[in-house]
N, CA, C and O of each residue as an XYZ file, in Angstrom:
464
protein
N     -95.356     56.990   -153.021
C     -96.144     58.095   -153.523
C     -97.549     57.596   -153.854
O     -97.609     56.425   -154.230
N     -98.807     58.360   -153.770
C     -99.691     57.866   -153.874
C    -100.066     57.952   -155.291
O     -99.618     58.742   -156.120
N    -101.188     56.786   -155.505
C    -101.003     56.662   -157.068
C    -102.528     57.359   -157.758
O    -103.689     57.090   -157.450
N    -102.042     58.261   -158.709
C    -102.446     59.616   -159.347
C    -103.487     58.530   -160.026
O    -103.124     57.373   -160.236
N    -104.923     59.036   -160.378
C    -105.608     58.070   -161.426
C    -106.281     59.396   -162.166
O    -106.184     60.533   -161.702
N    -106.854     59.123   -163.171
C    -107.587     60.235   -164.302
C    -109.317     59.764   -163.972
O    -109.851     58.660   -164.081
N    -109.852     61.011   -163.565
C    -111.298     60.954   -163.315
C    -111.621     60.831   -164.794
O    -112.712     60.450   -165.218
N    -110.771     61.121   -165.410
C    -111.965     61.653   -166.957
C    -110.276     61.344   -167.848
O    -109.325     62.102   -168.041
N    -110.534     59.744   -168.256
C    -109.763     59.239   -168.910
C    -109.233     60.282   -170.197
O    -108.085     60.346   -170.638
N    -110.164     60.894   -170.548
C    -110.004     61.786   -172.060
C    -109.137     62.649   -171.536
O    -108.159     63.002   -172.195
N    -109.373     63.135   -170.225
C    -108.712     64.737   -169.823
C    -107.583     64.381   -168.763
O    -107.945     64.610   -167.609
N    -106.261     63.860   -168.896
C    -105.682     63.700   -167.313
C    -105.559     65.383   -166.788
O    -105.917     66.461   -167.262
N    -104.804     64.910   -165.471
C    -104.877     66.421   -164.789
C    -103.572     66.789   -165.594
O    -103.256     67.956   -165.359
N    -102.855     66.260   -166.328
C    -101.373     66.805   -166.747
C    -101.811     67.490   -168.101
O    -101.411     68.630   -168.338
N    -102.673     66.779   -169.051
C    -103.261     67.680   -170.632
C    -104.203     68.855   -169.437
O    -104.134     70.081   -169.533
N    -104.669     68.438   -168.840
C    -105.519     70.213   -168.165
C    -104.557     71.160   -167.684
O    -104.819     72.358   -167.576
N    -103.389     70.624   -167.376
C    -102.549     71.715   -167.144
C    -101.800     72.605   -168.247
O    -101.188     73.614   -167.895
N    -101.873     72.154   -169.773
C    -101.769     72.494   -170.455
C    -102.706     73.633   -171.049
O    -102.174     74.288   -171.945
N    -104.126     74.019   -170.678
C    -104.751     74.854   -170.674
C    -104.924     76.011   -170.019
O    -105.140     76.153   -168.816
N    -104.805     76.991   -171.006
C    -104.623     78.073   -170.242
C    -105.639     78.643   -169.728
O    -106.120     79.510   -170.457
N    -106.187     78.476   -168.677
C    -107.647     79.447   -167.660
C    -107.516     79.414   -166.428
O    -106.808     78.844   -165.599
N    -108.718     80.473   -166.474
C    -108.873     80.803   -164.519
C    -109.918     81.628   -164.729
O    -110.264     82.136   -165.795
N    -110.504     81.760   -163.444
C    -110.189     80.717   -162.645
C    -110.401     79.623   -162.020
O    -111.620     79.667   -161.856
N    -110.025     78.633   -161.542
C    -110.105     76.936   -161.644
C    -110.688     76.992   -160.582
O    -110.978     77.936   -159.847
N    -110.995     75.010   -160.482
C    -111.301     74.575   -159.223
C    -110.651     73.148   -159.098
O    -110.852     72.223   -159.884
N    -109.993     73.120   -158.198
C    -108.816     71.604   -158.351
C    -110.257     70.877   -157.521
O    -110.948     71.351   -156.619
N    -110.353     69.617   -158.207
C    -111.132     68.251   -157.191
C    -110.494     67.556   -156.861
O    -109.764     67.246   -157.803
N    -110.092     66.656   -155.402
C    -108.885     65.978   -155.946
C    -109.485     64.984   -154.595
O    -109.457     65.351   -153.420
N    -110.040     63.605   -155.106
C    -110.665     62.805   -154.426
C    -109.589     61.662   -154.226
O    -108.957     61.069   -155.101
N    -109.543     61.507   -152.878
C    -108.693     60.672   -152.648
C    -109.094     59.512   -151.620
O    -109.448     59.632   -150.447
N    -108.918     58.184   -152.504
C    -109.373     56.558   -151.347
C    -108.206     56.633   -150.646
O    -107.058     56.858   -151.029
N    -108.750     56.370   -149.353
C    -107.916     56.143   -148.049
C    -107.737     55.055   -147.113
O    -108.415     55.164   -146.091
N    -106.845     53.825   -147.217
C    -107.496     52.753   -146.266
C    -108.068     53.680   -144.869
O    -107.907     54.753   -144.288
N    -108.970     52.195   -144.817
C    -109.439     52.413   -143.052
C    -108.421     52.500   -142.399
O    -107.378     51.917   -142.692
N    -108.618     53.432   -141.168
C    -108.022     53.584   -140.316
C    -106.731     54.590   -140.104
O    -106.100     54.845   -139.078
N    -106.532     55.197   -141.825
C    -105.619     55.656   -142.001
C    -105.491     57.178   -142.166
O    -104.441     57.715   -142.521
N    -106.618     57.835   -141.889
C    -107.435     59.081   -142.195
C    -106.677     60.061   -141.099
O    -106.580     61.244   -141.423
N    -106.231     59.723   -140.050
C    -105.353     60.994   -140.044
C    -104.316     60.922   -139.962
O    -103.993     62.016   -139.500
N    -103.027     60.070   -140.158
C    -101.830     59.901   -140.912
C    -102.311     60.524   -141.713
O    -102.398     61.732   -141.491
N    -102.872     59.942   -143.082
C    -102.780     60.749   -144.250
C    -103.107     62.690   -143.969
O    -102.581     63.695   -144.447
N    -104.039     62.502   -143.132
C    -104.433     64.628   -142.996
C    -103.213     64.994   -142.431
O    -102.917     66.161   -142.688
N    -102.303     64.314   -141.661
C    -100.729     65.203   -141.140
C    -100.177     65.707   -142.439
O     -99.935     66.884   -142.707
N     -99.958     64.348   -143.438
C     -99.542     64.694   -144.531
C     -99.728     66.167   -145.213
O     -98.917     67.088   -145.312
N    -101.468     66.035   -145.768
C    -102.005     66.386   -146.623
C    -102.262     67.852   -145.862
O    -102.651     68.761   -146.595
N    -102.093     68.119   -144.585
C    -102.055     69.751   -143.713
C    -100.552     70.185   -144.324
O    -100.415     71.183   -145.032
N     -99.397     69.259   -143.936
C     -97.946     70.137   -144.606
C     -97.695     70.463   -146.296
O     -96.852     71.146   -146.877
N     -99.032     69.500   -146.857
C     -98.721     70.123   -148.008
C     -99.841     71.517   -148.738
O     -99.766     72.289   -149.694
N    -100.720     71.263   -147.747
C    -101.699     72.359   -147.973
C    -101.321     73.801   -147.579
O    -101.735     74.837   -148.099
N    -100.349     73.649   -146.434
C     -99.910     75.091   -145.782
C     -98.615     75.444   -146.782
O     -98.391     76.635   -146.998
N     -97.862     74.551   -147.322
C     -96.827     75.212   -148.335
C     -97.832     75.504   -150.159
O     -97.252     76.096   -151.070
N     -99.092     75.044   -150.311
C     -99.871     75.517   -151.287
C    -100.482     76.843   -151.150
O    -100.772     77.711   -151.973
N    -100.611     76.742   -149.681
C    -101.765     78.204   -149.700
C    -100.631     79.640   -149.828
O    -100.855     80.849   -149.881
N     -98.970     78.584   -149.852
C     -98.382     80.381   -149.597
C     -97.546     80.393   -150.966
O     -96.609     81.152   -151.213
N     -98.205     79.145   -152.020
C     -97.964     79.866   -153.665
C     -99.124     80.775   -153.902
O    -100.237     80.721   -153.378
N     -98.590     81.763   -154.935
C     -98.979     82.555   -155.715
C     -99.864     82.004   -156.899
O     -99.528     81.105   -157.670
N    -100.944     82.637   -156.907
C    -102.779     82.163   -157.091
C    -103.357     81.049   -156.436
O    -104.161     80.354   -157.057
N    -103.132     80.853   -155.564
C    -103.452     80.203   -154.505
C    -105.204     80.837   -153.842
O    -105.126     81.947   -153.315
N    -105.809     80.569   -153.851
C    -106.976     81.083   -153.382
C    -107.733     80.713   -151.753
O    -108.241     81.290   -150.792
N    -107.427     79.496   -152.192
C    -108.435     78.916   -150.951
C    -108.554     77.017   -151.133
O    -108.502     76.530   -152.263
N    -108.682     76.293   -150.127
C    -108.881     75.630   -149.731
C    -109.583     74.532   -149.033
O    -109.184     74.676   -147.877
N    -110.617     73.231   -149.040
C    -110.949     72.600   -148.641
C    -111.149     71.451   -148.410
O    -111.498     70.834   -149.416
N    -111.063     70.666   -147.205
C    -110.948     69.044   -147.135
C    -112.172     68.485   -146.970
O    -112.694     69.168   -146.089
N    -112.986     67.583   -147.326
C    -114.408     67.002   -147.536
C    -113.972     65.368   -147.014
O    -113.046     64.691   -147.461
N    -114.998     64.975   -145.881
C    -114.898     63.647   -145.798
C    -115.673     63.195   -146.329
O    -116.504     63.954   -146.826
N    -115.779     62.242   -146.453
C    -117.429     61.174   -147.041
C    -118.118     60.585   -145.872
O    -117.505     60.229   -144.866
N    -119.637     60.469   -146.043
C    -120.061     60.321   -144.946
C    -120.291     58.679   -145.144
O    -120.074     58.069   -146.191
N    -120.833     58.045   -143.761
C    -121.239     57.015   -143.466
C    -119.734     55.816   -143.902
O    -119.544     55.142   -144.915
N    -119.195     55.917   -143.086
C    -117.879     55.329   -142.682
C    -116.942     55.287   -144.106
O    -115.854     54.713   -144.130
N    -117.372     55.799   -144.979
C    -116.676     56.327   -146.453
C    -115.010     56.365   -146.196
O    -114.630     56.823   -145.119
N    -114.329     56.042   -146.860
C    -112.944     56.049   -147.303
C    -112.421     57.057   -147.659
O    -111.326     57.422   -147.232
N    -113.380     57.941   -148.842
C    -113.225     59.013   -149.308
C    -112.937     60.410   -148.337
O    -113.616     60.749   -147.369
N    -111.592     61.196   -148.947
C    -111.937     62.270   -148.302
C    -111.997     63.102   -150.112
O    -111.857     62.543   -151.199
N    -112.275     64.695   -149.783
C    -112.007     65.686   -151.096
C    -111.879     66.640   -150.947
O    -112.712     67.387   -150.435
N    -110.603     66.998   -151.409
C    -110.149     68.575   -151.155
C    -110.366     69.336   -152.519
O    -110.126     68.927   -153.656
N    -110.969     70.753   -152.046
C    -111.768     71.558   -153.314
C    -110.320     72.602   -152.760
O    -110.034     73.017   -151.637
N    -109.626     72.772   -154.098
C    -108.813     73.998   -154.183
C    -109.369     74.896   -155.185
O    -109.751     74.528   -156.296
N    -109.399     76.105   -154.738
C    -109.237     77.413   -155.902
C    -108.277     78.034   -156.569
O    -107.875     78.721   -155.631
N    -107.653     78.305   -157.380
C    -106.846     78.839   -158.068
C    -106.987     79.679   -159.291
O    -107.625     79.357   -160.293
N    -106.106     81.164   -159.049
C    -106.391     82.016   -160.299
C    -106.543     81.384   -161.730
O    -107.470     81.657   -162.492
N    -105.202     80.234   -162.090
C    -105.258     79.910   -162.968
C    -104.484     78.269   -162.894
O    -103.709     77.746   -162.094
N    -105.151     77.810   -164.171
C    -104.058     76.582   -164.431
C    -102.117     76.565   -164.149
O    -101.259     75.908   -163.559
N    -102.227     77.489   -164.827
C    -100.754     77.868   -164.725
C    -100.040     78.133   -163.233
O     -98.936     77.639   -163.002
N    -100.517     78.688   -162.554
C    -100.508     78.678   -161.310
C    -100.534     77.411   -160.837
O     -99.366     77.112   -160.587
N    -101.128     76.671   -160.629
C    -101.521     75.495   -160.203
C    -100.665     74.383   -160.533
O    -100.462     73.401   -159.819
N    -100.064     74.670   -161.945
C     -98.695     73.473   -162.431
C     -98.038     74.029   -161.711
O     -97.810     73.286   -160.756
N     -97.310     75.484   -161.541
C     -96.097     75.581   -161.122
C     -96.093     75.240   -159.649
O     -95.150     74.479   -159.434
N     -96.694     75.473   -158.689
C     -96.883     75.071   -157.642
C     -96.993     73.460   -157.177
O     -96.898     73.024   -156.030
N     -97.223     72.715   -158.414
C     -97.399     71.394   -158.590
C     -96.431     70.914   -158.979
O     -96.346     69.802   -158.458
N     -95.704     71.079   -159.544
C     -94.423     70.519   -160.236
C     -93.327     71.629   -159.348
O     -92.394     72.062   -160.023
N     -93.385     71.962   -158.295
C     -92.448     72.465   -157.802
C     -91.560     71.626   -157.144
O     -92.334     70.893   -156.528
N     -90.267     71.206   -156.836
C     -89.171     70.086   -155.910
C     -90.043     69.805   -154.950
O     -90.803     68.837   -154.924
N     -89.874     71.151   -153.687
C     -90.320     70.766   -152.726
C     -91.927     70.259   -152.368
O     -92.220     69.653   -151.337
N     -93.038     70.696   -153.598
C     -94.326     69.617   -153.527
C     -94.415     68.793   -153.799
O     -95.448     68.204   -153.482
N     -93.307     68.042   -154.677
C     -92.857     66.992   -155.578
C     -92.627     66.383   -154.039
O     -93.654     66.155   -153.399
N     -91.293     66.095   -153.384
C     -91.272     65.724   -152.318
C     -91.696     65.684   -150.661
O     -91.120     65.197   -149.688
N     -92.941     66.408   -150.806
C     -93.907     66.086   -149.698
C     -94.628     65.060   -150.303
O     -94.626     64.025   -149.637
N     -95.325     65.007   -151.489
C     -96.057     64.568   -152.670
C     -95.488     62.498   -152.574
O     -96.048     61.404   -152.641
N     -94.214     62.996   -152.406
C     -93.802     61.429   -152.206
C     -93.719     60.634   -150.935
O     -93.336     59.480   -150.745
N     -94.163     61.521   -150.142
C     -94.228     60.713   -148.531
C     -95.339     60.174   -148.412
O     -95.554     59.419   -147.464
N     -96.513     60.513   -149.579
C     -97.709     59.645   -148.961
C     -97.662     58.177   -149.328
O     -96.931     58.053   -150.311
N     -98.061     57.233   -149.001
C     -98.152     55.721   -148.898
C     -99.033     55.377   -150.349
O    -100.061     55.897   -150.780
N     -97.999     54.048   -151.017
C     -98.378     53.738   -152.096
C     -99.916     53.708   -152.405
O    -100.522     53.885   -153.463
N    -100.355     53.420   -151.113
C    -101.518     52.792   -151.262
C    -103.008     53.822   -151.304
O    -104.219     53.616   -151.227
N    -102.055     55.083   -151.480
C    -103.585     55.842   -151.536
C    -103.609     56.094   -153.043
O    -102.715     56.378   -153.840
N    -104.608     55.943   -153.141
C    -105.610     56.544   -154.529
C    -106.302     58.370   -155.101
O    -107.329     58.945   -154.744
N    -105.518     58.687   -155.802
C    -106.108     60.163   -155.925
C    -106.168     60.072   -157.476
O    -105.649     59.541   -158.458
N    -107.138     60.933   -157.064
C    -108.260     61.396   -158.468
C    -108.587     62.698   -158.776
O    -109.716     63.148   -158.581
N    -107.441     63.500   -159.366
C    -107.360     65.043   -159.196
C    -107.827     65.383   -160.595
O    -107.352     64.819   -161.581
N    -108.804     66.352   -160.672
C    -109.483     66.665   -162.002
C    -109.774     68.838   -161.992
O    -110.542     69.276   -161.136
N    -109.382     69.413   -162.553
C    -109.718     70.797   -162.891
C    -111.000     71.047   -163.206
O    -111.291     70.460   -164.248
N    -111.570     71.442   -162.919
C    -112.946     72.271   -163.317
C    -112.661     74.028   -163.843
O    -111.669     74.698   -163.557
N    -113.583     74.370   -164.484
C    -113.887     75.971   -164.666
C    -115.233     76.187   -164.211
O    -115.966     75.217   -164.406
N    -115.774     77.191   -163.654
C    -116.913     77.507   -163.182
C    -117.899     77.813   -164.957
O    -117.244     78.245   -165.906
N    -118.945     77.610   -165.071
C    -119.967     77.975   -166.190
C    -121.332     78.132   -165.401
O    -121.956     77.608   -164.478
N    -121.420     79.126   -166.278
C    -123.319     79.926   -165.876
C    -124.655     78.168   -165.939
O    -124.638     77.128   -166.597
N    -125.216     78.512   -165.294
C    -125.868     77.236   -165.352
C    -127.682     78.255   -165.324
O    -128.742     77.630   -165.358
């Protein structure tokens, strides 16, 4: 399973799931060895197509990094937090969730949109 890290040591993504709002924006930056970038997207397509058909599910996107970058980042939308655990802590995302290779790195953090 790939190993979960906290962008924002104060906030993991598990205390943000404890908050109740919406609607969100999942960040969820993930290091990828070289070479390994589309193994991991087979993955990360079967678990995106069983996300988009939970409920508050919004929308979806995968971001590479440029200039031979490691990084990819998928921007999810969601009505709410709550939404977003249950769909997250569901069996069957739990066990797609565990087919990815020890060795990737993700860095999943919640946002709320604010007036700027």
């Amino acid at each position: 399973m790939a190993e979960l890290r906290s962008l924002d040591p104060n906030t993991p993504m598990f205390t943000q799931f404890k908050e109740k709002t919406g609607p969100i924006v999942l960040a969820n930056t993930f290091v990828v060895p070289k070479g390994r970038t589309e193994s991991f997207l087979a993955l990360f397509r079967r678990q995106a197509e069983f996300m988009k058909a939970q409920p508050g599910f919004v929308s979806l996107q995968m971001h590479k990094g440029t200039a031979d970058s490691r990084l990819l980042m998928n921007v999810a939308v969601w009505e709410s937090t709550e939404a977003l655990a249950t769909a997250f802590g569901s069996p069957d995302f739990q066990r797609m969730a565990a087919e990815f290779p020890d060795d990737i790195v993700s860095y999943p953090h919640i946002f709320e949109q604010i007036d700027v």
